[in-house]
N, C-alpha and C positions, 0 to 999 in steps of 0.2 A: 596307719600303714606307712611305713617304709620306701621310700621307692627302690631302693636298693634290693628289695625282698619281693619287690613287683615280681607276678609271671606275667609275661610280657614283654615286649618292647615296642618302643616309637621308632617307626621307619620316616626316613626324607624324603623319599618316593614311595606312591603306589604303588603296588605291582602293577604289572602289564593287564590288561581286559577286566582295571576296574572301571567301570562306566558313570555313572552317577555319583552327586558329589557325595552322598550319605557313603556311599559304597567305600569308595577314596579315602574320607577320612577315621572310617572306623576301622577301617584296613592299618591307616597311617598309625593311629591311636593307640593300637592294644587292643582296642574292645573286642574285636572277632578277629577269627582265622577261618578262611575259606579251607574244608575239606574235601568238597567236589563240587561237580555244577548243582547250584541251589540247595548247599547243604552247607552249615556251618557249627564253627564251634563259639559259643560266647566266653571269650576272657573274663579273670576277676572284674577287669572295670565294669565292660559291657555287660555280665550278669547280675551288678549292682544296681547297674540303671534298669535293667528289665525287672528287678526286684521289687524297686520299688516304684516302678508304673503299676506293676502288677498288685501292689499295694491300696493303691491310688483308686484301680479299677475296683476290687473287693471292697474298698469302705463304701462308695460309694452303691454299689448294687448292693451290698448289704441293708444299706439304710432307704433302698424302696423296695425292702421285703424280697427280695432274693436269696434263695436256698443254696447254700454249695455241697455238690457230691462230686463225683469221680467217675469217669464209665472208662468201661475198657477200649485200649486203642483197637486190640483186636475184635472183629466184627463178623459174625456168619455172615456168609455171603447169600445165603437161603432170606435173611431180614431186606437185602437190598434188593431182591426180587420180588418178593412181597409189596416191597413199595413202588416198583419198577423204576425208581433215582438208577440202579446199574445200568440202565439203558442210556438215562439223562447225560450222567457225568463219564460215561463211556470210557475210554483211555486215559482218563486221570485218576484213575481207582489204583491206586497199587493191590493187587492181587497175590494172593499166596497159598499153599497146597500147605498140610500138616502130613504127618506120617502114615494117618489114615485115612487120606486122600480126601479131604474136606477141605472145601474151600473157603478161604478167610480173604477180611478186606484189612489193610489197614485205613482205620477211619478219618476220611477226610473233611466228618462233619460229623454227628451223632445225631440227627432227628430223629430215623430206625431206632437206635440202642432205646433212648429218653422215653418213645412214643411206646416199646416195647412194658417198658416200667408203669407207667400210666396203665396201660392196659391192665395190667396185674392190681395195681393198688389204687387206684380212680374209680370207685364206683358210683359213687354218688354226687349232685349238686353239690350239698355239703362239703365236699376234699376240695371243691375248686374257689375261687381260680389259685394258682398255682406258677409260680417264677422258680425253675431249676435253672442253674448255672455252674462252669467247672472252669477252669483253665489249666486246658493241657496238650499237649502234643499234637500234631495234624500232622496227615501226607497228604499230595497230591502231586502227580505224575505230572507236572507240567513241562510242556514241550518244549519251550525256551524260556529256561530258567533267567531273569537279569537283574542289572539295578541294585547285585547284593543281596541284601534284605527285602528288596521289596517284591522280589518277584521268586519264592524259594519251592522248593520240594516238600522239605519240614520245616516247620513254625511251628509257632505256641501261640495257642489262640483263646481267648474267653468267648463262647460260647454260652448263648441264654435262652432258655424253651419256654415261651406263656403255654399255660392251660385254663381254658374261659371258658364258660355254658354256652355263652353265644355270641355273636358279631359286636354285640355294646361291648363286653366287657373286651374283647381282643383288641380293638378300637381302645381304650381306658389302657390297658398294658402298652398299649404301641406308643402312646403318647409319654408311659411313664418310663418306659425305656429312652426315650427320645429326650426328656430329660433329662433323664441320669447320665446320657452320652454326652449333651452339651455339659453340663457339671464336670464329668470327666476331662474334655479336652482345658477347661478353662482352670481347672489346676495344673492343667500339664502346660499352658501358656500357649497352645496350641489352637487359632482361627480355624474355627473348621463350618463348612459351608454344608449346608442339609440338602441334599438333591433326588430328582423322582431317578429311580433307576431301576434296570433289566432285573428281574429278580434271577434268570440263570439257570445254572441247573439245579439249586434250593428249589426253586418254585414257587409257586403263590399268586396272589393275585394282584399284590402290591408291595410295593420295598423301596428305601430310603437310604441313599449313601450319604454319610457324611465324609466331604473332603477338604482336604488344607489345599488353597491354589498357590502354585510354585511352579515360577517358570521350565522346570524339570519334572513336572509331574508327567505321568504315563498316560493320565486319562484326558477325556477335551469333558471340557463343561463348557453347555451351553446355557444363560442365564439372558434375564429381562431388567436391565436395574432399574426400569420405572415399578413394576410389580412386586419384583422380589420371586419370578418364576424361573427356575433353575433345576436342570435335569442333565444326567450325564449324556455324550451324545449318541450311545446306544437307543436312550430312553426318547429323546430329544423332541420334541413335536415345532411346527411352524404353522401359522396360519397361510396355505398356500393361495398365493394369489391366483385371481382370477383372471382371463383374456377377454379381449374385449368382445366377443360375440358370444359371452355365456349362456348357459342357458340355466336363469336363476332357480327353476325349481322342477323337480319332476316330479309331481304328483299330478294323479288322475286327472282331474278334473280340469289342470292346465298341459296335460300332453298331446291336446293339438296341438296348442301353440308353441308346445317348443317342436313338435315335428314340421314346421314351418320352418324353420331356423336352420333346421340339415338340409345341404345341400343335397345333389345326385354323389354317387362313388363314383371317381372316376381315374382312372390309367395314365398312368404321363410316363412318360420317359425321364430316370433319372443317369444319365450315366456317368461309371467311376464314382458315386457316391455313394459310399458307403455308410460314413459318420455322421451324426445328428446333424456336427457344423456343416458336413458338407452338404448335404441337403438340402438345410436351411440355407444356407446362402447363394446354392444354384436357383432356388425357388422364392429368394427375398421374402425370407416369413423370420419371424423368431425362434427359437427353438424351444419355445412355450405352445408353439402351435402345433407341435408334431408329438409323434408316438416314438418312447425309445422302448426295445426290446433285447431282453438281456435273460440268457439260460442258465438254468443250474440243474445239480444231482442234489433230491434231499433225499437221504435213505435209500440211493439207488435210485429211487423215481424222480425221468425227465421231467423239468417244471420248467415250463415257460411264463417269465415276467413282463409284465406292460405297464410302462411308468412314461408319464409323461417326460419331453426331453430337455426338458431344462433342470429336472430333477437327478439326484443319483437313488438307489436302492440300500436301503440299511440291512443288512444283511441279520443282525441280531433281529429285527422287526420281523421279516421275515421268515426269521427260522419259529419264532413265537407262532405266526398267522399259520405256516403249514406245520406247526406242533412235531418237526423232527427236531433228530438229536445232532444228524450232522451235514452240512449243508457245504458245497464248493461251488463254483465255478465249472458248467460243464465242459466238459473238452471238443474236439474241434470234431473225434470221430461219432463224439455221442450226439453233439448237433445235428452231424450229416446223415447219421441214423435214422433219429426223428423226420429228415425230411423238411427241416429247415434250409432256407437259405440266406447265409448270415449273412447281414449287410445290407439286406431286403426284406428284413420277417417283420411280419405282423401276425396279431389272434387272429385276421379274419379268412375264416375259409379255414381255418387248422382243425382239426380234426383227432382224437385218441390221444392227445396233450392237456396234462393238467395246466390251467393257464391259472394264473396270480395277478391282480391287478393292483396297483396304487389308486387311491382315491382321489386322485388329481385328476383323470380321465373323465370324471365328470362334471370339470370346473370347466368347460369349454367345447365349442361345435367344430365341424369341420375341420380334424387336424390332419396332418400329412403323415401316411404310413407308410409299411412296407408289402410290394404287391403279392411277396413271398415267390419270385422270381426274379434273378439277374436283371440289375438295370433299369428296373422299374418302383415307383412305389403310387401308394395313391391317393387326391385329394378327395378330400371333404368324407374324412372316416370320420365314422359315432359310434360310440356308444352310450344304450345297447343294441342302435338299430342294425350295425353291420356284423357286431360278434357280441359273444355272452362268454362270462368269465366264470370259475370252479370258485373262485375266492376275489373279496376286495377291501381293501381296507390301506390304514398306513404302512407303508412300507418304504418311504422317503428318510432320507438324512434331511435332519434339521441345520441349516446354515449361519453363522453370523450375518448378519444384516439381510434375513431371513424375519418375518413379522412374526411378533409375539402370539401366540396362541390364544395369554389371557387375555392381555390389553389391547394389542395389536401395536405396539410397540419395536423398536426395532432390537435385534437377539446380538448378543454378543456370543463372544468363548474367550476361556481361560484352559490354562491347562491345570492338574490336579491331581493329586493324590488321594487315594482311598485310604482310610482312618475307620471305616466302621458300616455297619450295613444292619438293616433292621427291616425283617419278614413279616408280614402277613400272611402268614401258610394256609388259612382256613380250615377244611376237615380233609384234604383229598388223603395224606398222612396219615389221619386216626384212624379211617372209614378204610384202607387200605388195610391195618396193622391193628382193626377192629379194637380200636381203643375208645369205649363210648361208655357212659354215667345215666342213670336214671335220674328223671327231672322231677318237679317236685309231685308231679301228675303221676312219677312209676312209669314216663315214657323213656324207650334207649334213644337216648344220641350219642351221634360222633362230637369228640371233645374238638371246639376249638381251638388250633394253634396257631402261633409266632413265636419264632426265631430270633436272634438276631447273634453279631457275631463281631470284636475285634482282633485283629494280628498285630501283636503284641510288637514281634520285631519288627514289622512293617511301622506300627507306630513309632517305634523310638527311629526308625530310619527316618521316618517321614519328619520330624521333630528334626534331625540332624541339616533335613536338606531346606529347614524352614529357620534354622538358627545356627548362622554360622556367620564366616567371613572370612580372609584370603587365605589368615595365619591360622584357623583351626573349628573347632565346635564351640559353643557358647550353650550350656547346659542351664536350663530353667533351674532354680534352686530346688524345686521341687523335687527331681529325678535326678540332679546331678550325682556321679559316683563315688565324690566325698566335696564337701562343702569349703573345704577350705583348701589351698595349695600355700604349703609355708615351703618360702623358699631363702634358706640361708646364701649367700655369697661367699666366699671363700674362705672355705673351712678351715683351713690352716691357718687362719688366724686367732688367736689362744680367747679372743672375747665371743666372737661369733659361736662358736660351736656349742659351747655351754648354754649360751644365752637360746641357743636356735632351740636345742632339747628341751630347756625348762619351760620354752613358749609350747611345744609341742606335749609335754606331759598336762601342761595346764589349760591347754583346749582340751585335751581330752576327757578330762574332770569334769567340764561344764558339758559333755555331751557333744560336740561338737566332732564333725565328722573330719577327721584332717590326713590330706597324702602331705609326707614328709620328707622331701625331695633332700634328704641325705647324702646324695652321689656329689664327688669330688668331681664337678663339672665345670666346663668356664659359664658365666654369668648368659653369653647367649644361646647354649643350650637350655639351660634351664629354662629361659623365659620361653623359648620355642615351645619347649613341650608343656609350659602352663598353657598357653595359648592353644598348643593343638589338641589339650586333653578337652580344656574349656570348663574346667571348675570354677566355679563365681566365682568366688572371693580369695585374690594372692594376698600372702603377706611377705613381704620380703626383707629381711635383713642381713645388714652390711657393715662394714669397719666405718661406710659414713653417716649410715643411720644410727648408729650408736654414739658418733659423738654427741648428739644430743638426745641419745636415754629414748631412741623413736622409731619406730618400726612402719614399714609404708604399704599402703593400704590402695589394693586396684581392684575394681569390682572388669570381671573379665567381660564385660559387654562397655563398658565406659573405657576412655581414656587418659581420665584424667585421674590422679592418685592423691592419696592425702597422708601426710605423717600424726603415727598418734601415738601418745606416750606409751612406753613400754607399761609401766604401772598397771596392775590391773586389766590387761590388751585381754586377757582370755574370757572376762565376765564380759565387756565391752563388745569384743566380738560373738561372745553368744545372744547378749542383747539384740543385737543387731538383725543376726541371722534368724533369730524367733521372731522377729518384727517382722519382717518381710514375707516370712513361710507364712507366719498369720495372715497376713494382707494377699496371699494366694489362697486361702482356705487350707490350710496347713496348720493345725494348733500345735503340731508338735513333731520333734523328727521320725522319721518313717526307718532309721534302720538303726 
């Protein structure tokens, strides 16, 4: 290719409300054009490198037995009630009306469509198990589109559906997918970190992100580096410490003795204290020792939370434990409604209030609450002996220097990009969309499924913001959008120009991928925009490279350059570039 012939251009500046470096410089680059919030266009460059990620992804799920088909974007909406996900993924659904007044989704996933297909043509043990996968198109209505690429409307995603008799083999899939994911990034030169994470509004019972950490990622990872335990902080668990008057166990047979341990309830005066700190510090306690209570609206219904006060409330945990779809912050008139008094409340004595507990309420006796009136609150509250809860469970943020769960180790965070996600759906999907196989007994079950799922232009963005530096992108060999940058020096010199083109006819011959920065430019244009495209390998030639018959050689991650005989430069450099792709798991060029 030409650069003269490029569509596209290289800008000097960002536009205005690009945010992230990936955003910035693929903006700067050519590779995309923003159309609207979270909707883009991919340029020649940029649809080279999605090309041949997308590449990348297909050999490999191909070679662990992976099917490719196609389903349609468009989706009955009658299928996502069937499986009730319309409720799940709620206002992310793009919706749409046809002329005869039926409703359609655009699909922001395809488990419905796949699980509907199964149904039809999965009768038997025999057809299973079963790996479908497609890459194609997504929407999702998201509310603050950012980041470029990483946070969009439309994407292109691959998408992959297990189908298994039972929990072994789903478990055998999940791991062979998990595989095939690290495989994936490690051609793409891409560190990506495996973590437990939310499954969402997907579902299941269990899922695994993998992420690249980049001090601009969106997400927080929380990890263990003596374990190797690592979970996004949605997911996040902590071994919560105990205080010092705990009460080690409550079973039967020692619940006298810990009812020895609780004091009387008693009324004090707090005033002007409203907040955990303030409390705690009028009353010289910790804020491990008291009750914090915090409201929300889940689905319209008032839920009242009780979490110990040295803790916060994870809100993803949460919305998991009371099983809605959408959950806020209640407001100040829905509190006064209920009859709370905020800044005072506690569970006990409440009354016609779903109450939500953190499991941390029972790591300790005697804590300070609220008397659920002005001014007051009270010591030596218990539970269960002064209130009983609708629900209890985890529902705490995990912290850095917060104790590890497995080892008890102390937790770090990192921040992070999401690269990939991988479901354990189980049957709730088949047994919904009555997708179920006779066993070898002639018994019907519902077909076990897993999911899993990457975003394509999320990846190459993620890839941009993991490989770069000041002056541009630095493209792995593997995805770069042509492998070679030849770049002559001034044209108008009667040696260069001839020589520039026979170097460029002659890489081409050997297979080699080459932009051919043709423009009558000055010398530091040029090198700018090798640097800011980030194609590995420049060649450059000049009136002083030629006095000695040698053309100079810069691998676009290094700095240092080397002259090599013009002679034979095109087999040389094909040599080269197959050595290296080899040593990535690349036997040979991808486009």
């Amino acid at each position: 290719m030409r650069f003269s012939k490029l569509f596209g251009k290289t800008l000097r500046q960002a536009p205005a409300g690009a945010e992230s470096i990936s955003h910035r410089l693929l903006l700067r680059s050519g590779m995309i054009a923003q159309i609207a919030a979270g909707i883009y266009s991919y340029l020649p460059l940029g649809w080279r490198v999605l090309r041949k990620i997308e590449s990348i992804i297909r050999e490999e799920i191909d070679k662990a037995g992976g099917q490719e088909l196609m389903l349609p974007v468009l989706q009955p909406f009658e299928l996502w009630q069937q499986s009730g996900r319309d409720v799940s993924f709620g206002q992310s659904l793009f919706t749409l009306t046809d002329r005869k007044e039926h409703k359609l989704v655009l699909g922001p996933t395809h488990e419905e469509v796949i699980t509907e297909l199964a149904h039809r043509y999965v009768q038997s043990y025999r057809d299973l198990p079963l790996l479908l996968y497609q890459i194609q198109t997504k929407f999702r209505d998201e509310p603050r589109p950012r980041g470029g690429l990483l946070r969009v409307r439309e994407f292109i995603m691959k998408d992959l559906y297990s189908f298994d008799v039972d929990e072994a083999g789903l478990d055998e899939s999940y791991e062979k997918m998990s595989q095939t994911y690290k495989n994936i990034y490690a051609r793409l030169g891409l560190p990506a970190l495996i973590v437990e994470a939310d499954s969402g509004a997907i579902g299941g019972k269990e899922s695994h992100e993998f992420m690249v950490i980049t001090e601009t990622g969106e997400d927080e990872v929380i990890y263990c580096s003596n374990c190797g335990y690592a979970a996004n902080a949605e997911k996040a668990q902590s071994a919560k410490a105990r205080i010092e008057d705990v009460i080690a166990s409550r079973s039967p047979e020692q619940s006298e003795g810990a009812a020895k341990q609780f004091l009387p309830l008693e009324e004090i005066a707090t005033p002007r204290c409203k907040t955990i700190e303030e409390v705690a510090s009028f009353l010289g306690v910790s804020t491990n020792q008291t009750f914090k209570a915090v409201f929300y609206s889940a689905d319209g219904e008032f839920v009242f939370v009780v979490i110990r006060g040295d803790l916060e409330v994870n809100e993803t945990k949460l919305r998991n434990t009371l099983k809605c779809s959408e959950l806020r912050l209640a407001t100040e008139g829905e509190v006064s409604e209920a009859g709370i008094v905020a800044g005072f409340a506690s569970p006990i004595g409440i009354k016609d209030v779903k109450i939500v507990a953190d499991d941390s309420i029972t790591l300790g006796a005697n804590f300070i609450a609220g008397a659920n009136k002005a001014g007051y609150h009270f010591k030596n509250a218990n539970y269960p002996r002064d209130f009983q809860v609708d629900l209890i469970g985890d529902i705490a943020l995990a912290h850095p220097g917060d104790n590890c769960p497995k080892c008890g180790s102390m937790l770090s965070s990192a921040r992070g990009i999401e690269v990939g996600h991988i479901f354990k759906l189980g049957t709730f999907i088949s047994e919904k969309m009555e997708a179920f196989f006779l066993d070898q007994e002639g018994v019907s079950k519902p077909i076990v499924m897993g999911s899993d799922g990457i975003g394509l232009g999320r990846l190459l963005a993620a890839i941009v913001e993991q490989s770069h530096d000041d002056k541009g992108i630095i493209w792995p060999l593997s995805i770069a959008p042509y492998q070679v940058y030849l770049c002559p020096l001034y044209l108008d010199n009667t040696e260069v120009a001839p020589l520039a083109e026979n170097v460029y006819q002659e890489l081409g011959k050997t297979g080699v991928e080459v932009l051919f920065d043709d423009r009558d430019e000055s010398p530091g244009i040029k090198f700018n925009d090798a640097d800011l495209l980030g194609i590995p390998l420049r060649l450059t030639l000049s009136p002083r490279t030629l006095k000695s018959q040698s053309i100079e050689v810069k691998w676009r991650a290094k700095k240092e350059t080397q002259l090599w005989p013009l002679e034979n430069v095109a087999a040389e450099v094909n040599r080269l570039l197959r050595k290296k792709l080899a040593s990535q798991g690349c036997a040979q060029f991808l486009m």
